[in-house]
C-alpha positions as CSV (number, residue, x, y, z in Angstrom):
1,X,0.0,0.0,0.0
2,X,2.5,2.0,-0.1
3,X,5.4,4.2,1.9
4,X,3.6,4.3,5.6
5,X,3.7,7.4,7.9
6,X,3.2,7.0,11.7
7,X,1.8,8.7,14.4
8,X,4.2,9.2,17.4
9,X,2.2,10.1,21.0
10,X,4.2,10.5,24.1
11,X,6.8,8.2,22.8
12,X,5.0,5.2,21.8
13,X,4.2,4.9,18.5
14,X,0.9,4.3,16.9
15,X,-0.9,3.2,13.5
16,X,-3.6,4.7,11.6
17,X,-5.4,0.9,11.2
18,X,-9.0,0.4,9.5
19,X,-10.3,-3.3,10.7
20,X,-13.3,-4.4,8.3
21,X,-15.6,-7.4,10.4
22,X,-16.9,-9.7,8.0
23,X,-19.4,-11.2,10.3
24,X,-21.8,-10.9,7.1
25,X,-19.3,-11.4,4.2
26,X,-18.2,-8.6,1.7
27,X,-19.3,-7.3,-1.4
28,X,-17.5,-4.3,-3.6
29,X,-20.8,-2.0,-2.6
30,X,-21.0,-2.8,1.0
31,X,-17.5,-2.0,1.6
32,X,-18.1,1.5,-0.5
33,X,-20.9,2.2,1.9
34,X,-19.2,1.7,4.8
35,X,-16.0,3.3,4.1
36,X,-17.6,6.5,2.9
37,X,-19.4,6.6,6.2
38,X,-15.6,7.4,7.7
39,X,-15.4,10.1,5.0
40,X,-16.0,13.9,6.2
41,X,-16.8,15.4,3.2
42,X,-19.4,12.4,1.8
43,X,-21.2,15.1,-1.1
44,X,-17.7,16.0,-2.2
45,X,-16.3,12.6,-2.4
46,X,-19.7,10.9,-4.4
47,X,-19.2,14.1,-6.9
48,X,-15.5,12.7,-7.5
49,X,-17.3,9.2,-8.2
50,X,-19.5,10.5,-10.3
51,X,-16.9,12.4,-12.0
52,X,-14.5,9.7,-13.0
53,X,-15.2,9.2,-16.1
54,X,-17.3,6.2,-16.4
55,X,-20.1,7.2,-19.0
56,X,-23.3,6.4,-17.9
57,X,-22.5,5.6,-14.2
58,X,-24.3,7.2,-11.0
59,X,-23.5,6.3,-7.3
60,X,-26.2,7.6,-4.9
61,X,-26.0,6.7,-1.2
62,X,-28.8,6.6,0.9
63,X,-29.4,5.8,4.5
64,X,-30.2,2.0,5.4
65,X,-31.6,0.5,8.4
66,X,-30.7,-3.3,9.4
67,X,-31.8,-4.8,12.3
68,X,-32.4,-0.9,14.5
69,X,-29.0,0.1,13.1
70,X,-28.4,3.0,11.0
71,X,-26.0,3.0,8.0
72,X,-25.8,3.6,4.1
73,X,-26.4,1.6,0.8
74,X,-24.9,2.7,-1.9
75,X,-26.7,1.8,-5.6
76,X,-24.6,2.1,-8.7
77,X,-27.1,3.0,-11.5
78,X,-25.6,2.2,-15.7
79,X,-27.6,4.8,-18.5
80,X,-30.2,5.6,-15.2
81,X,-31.1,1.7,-13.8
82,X,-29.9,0.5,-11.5
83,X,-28.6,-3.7,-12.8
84,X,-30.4,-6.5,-12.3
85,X,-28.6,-9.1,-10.6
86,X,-27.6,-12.3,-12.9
87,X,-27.2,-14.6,-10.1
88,X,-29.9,-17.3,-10.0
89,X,-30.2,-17.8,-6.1
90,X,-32.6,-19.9,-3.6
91,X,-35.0,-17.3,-2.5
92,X,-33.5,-17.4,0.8
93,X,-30.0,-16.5,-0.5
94,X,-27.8,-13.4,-0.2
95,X,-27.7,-11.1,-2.7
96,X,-25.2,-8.1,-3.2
97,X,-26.0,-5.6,-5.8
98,X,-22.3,-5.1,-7.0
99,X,-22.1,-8.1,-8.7
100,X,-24.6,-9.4,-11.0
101,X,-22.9,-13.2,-11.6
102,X,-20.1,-15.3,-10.1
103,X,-16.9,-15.5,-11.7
104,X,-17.5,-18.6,-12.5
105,X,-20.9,-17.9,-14.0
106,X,-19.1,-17.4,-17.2
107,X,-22.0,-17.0,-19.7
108,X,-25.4,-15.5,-20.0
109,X,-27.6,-15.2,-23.5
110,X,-29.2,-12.4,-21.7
111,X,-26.6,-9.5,-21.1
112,X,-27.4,-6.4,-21.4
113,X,-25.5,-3.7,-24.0
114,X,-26.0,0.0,-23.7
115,X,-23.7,2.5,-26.3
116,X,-21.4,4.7,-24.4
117,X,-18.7,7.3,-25.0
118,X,-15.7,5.6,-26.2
119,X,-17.6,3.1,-27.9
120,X,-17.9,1.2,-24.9
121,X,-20.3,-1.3,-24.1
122,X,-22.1,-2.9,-21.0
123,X,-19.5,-5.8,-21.0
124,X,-16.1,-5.8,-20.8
125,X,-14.6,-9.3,-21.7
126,X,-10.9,-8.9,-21.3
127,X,-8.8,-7.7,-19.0
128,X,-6.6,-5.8,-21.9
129,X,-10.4,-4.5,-22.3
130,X,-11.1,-3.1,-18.3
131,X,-7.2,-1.8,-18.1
132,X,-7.8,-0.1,-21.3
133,X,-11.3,2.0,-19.5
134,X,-8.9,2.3,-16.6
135,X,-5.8,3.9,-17.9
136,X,-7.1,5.5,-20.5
137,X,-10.1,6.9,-19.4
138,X,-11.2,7.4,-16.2
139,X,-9.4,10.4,-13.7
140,X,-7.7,8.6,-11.4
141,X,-4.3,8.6,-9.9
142,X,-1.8,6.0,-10.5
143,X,-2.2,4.1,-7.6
144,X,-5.8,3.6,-7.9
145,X,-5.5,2.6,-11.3
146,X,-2.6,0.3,-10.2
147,X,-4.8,-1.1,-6.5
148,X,-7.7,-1.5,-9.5
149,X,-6.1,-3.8,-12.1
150,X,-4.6,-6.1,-9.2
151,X,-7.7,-6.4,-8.0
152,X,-8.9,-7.4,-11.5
153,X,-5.5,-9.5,-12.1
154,X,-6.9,-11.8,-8.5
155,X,-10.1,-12.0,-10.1
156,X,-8.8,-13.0,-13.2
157,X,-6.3,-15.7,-11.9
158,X,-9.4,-17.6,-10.1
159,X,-11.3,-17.7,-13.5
160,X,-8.6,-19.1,-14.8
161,X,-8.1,-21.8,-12.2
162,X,-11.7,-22.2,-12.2
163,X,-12.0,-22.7,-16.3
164,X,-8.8,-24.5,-17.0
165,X,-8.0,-21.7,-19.4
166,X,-4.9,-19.0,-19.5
167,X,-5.5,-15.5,-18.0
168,X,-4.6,-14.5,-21.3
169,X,-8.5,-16.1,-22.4
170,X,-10.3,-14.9,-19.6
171,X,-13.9,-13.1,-20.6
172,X,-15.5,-11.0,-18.0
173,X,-18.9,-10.6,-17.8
174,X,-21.1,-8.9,-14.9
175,X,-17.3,-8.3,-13.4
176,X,-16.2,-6.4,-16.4
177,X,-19.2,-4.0,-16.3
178,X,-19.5,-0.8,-15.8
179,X,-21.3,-0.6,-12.2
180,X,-18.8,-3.6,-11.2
181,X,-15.6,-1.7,-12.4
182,X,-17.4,1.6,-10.4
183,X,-17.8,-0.8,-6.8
184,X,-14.2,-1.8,-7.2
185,X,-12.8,1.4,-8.3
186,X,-14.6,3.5,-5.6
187,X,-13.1,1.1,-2.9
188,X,-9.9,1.6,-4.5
189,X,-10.3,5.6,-4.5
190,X,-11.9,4.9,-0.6
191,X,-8.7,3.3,0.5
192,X,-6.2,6.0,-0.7
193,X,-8.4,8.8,0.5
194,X,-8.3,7.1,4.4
195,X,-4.8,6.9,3.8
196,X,-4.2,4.3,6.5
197,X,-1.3,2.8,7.4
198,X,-2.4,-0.9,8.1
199,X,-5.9,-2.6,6.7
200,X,-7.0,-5.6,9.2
201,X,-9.7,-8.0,8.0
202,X,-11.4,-10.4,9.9
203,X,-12.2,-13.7,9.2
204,X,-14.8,-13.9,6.6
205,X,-18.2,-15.4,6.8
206,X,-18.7,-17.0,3.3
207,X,-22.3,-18.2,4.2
208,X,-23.0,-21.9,3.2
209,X,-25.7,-23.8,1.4
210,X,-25.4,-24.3,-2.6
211,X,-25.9,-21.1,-5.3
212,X,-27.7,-21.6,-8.8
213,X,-26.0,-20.3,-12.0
214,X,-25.7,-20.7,-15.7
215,X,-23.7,-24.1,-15.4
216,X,-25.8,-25.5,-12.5
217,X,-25.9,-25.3,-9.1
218,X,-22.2,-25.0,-7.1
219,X,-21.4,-25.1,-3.6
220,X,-20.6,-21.9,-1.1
221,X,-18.4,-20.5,-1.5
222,X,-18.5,-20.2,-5.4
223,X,-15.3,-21.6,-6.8
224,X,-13.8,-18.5,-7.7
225,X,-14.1,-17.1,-4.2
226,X,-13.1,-20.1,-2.5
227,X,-9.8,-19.9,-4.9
228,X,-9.2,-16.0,-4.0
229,X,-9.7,-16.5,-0.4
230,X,-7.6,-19.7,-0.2
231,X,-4.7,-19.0,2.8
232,X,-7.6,-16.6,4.4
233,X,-9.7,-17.8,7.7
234,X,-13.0,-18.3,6.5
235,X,-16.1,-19.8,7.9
236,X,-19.7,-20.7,7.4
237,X,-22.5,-20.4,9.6
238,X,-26.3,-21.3,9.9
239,X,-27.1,-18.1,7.1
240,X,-28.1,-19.9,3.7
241,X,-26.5,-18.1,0.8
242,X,-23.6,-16.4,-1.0
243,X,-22.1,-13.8,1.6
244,X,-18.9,-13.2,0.1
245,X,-18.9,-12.4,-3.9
246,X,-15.5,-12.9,-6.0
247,X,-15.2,-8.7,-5.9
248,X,-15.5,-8.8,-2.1
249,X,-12.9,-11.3,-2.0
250,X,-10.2,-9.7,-3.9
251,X,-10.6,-6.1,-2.7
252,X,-10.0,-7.7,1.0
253,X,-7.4,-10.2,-0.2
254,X,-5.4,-7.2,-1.8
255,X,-6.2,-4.9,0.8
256,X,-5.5,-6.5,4.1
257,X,-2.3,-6.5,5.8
258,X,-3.4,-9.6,8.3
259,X,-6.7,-11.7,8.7
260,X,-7.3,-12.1,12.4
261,X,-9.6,-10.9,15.6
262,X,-9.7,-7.4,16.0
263,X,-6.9,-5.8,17.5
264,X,-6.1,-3.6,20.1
265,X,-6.9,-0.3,19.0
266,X,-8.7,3.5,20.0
267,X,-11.6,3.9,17.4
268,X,-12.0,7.2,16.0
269,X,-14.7,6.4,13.4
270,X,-16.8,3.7,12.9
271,X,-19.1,2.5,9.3
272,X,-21.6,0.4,8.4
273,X,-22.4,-0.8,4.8
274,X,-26.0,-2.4,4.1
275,X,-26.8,-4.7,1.8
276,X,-30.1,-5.5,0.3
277,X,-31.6,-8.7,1.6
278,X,-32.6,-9.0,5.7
279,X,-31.5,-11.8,7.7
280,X,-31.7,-12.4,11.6
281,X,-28.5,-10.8,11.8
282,X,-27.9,-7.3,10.6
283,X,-26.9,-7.7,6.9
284,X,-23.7,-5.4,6.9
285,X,-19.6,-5.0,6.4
286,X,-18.9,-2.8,9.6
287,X,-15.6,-1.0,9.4
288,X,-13.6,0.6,12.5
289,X,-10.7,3.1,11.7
290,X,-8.7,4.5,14.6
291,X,-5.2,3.9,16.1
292,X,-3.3,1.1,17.3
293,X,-0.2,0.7,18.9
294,X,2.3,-1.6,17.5
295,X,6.2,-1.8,17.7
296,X,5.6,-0.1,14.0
297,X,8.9,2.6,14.8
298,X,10.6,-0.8,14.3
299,X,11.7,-1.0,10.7
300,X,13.8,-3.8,8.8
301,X,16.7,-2.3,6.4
302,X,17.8,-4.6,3.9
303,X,21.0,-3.4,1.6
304,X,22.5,-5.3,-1.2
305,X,25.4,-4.1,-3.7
306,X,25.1,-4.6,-7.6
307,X,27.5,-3.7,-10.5
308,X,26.1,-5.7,-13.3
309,X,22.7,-4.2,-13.8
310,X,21.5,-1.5,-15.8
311,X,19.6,1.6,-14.6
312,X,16.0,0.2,-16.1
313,X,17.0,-3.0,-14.5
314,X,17.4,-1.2,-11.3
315,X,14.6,1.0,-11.9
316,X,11.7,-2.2,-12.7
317,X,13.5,-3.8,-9.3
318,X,12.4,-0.7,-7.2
319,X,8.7,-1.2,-8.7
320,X,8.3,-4.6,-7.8
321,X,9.7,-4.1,-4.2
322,X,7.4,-1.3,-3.6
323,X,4.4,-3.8,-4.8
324,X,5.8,-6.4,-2.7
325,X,5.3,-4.0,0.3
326,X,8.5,-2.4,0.5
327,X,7.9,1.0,2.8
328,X,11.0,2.8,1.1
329,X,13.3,1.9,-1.7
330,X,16.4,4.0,-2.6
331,X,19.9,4.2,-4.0
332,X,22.8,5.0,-3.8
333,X,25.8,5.4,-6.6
334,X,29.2,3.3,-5.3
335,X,32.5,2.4,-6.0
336,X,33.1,-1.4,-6.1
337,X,36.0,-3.9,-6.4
338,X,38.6,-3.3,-9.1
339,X,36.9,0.0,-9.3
340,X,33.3,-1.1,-10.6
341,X,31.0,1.7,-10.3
342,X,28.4,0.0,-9.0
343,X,25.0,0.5,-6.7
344,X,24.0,0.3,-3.3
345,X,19.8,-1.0,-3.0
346,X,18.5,0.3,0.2
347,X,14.9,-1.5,1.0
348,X,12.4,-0.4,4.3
349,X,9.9,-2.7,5.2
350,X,8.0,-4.3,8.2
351,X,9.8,-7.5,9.8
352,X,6.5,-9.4,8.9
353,X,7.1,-8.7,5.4
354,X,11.2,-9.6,5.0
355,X,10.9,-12.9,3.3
356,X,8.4,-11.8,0.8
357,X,10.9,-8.5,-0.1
358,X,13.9,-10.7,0.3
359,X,12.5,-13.2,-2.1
360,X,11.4,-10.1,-4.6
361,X,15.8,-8.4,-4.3
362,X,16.8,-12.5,-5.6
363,X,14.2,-12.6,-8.0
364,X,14.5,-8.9,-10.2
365,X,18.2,-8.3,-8.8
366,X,21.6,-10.0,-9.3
367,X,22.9,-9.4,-6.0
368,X,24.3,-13.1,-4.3
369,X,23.8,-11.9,-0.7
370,X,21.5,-9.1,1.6
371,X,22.2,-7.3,4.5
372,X,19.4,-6.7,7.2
373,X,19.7,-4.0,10.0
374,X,16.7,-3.7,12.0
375,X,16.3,0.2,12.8
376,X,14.3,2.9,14.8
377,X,12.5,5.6,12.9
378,X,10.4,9.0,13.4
379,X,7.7,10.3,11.4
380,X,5.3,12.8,11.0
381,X,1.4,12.1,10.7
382,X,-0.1,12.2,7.3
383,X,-3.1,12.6,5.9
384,X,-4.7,13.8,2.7
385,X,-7.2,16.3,2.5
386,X,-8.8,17.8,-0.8
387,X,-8.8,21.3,-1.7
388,X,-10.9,23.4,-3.8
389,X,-8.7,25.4,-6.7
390,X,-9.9,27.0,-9.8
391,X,-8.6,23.8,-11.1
392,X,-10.9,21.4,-9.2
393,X,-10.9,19.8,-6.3
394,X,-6.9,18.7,-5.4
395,X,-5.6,16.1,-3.2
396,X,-3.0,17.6,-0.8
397,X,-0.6,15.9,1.5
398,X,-0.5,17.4,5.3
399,X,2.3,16.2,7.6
400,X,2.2,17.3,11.2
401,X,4.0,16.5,14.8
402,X,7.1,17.7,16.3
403,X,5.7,21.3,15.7
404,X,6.3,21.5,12.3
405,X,3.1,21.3,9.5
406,X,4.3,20.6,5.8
407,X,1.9,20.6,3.2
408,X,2.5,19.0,-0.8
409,X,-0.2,19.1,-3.6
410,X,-0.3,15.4,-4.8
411,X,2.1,15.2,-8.1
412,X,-1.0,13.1,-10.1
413,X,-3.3,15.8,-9.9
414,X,-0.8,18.4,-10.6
415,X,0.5,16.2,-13.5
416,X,-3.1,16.1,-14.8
417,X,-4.1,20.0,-14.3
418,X,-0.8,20.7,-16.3
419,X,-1.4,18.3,-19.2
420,X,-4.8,19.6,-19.3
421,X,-3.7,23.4,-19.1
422,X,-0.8,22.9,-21.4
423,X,1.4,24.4,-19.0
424,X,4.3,23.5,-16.5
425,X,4.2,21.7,-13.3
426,X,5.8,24.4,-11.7
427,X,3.4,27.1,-12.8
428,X,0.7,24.8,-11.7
429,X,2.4,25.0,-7.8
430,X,2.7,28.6,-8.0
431,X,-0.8,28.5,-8.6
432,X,-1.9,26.5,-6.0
433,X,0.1,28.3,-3.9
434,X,-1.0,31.5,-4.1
């Protein structure tokens, strides 16, 4: 997720941590609903939904009541309707409006097509297809467009699994819409507005029973979902039904940081995200964001020396690390044996996330051998805040603590103002500045 920023109180250090209970499962728009619940300025975010770029698409939220609690369902609407659910369950079966068919529900001789902008249509069969909407279309920075097409790249490796066929063959259907690539984008937009530094996910109720679609009727949970969530605590329960859809799934298998009980932690803000149906128990995705003390000032440094690799080889290296969870990744220009210029590759991470970055330095670098230091650090408080310019809203950076305030304009937005404006980056600033 990520370079992480902590909060230091008094000495100890804490985390900004969101914890998601999936007593009730997960779908894309439950965890929308909830999540915006933690947002201050709800309107202003659901305009930046809305003004993505997805032709035809409208998310309204509205206040829900489950079992005497309060909280908000949000309805994606494609052209003004809202979609009809594809998924052929027992009438006392969950039912989540963000996904209109399983993964594994490949086929239907019923989809709908509407003509949009970009001559795009309701279905999107490829994943070359929904990375083309993504990238190319829609205003988003570049780590939601990059949270966004991993999410699809999880969903995309069960349907393979679940078909036999490479991900190269892969046709979406109801997942490759437009109000599904809306539930999984505005999660994705959710989480880098929160800005937390650690995402912890209960275990999941899947529900239990057996769900109807196009190629008969399959166990809970579907095969696609049971394949995403594989290495995740799950469980079923006495609800009949589908609780868990293939988009829930992968948003909390990207997402989460840990599975487990909820932790220790001061709750600042609390969410609740309602689906459709009623059961005995209140049919929601509660989220909790607040702090959490951890041991987080503790960071692992891990160095290696290289003088064999080019600087695009170096540079590809640093990608990967950072998508394998590295916190920081620098470096530095050396001299080496014989007089080798070489380079010195400096990686921060967590100690629970070593192997995996030590795995990632063998695998895109030519290094033989890795140092580890384990290290102390201090940091400031972030969070991101939007502010209105003549531009648009912006997304700007505040770091406090220590008695200092900094404040930086995110670079995507300024990127995109000065593309747009035809003028430099640096005029934009002054701008913003003013």
């Amino acid at each position: 997720m990520g370079t992480k920023l902590y909060i230091k109180h008094g000495g100890k250090c804490v985390m900004r941590t969101l914890y998601i209970d999936c007593g009730m499962g997960a779908a894309g728009d439950m965890l929308t609903a909830a999540m915006l619940e933690l947002i201050q300025d709800k309107e202003e975010f659901l305009k930046e939904l809305n003004g993505m770029g997805l032709p035809g698409v409208v998310f309204k939220a509205e206040p829900s009541v489950k079992c005497g609690i309060t909280g908000t369902h949000v309805t994606v609407t494609v052209d003004g309707a809202e979609e009809e659910s594809h998924d052929h369950h027992h009438g006392d079966e969950h039912s989540h409006s963000d996904e209109h068919t399983h993964s594994d529900e490949h086929t239907h001789s019923d989809e709908h097509t509407h003509s949009h902008d970009h001559s795009h249509h309701h279905h999107h069969s490829s994943l070359h297809d929904i990375e083309h909407i993504v990238r190319g279309h829609l205003k988003l920075s570049m780590k939601v467009q990059d949270d966004v097409m991993a999410v699809y790249g999880l969903i995309a490796e069960a349907e393979s699994y679940v078909h036999g066929v490479p991900v190269t063959e892969i046709h979406f259907h109801e997942v490759g819409a437009m109000d599904a690539i809306a539930d999984i984008t505005a999660v994705c937009m959710l989480m880098e507005r929160l800005s937390v530094d650690e995402v912890v996910v209960s275990p999941v109720h899947v529900g239990s029973g057996q769900v109807r679609c196009a190629h008969g009727i399959l166990p809970v949970p579907a095969p696609a979902t049971a394949y995403i969530l594989r290495d995740v605590p799950v469980y079923g329960g006495s609800v009949r039904g589908e609780l868990c859809t293939p988009t829930g799934a992968a948003l909390l298998k990207h997402f989460a940081a840990r599975f487990g009980n909820m932790p220790m932690m001061k709750v600042q803000g609390i969410g609740y995200g309602m689906g459709k149906k009623d059961f005995d128990a209140a049919n929601c995705v509660r989220v909790m964001l607040g702090e959490t003390g951890d041991k987080a000032d503790e960071i692992c440094e891990l160095g290696c020396n290289v003088d064999d690799m080019t600087g695009e080889a170096v540079g590809f290296a640093m990608d990967r690390l950072f998508e394998a969870g590295a916190l920081d990744v620098y470096t530095v220009p050396i001299g080496m044996k014989k007089s080798r210029p070489g380079t010195l590759i400096k990686v921060m991470c967590r100690e629970s996330d070593k192997e995996k970055i030590i795995e990632t330095v063998f695998k895109y670098t030519t290094t033989i051998g890795i140092r580890e230091n384990m290290m102390k650090r201090h940091v400031l408080d972030r969070h991101i805040e939007t502010v209105e310019t003549e531009y648009g809203p912006v997304h700007c950076k505040l770091s406090t603590g220590y008695g200092v305030t900094r404040k930086k304009y995110e670079y995507d937005d300024i990127a995109r103002i000065a593309r747009e404006k035809g003028i430099s980056i640096e005029a934009v600033r002054a701008i913003l500045e003013k």
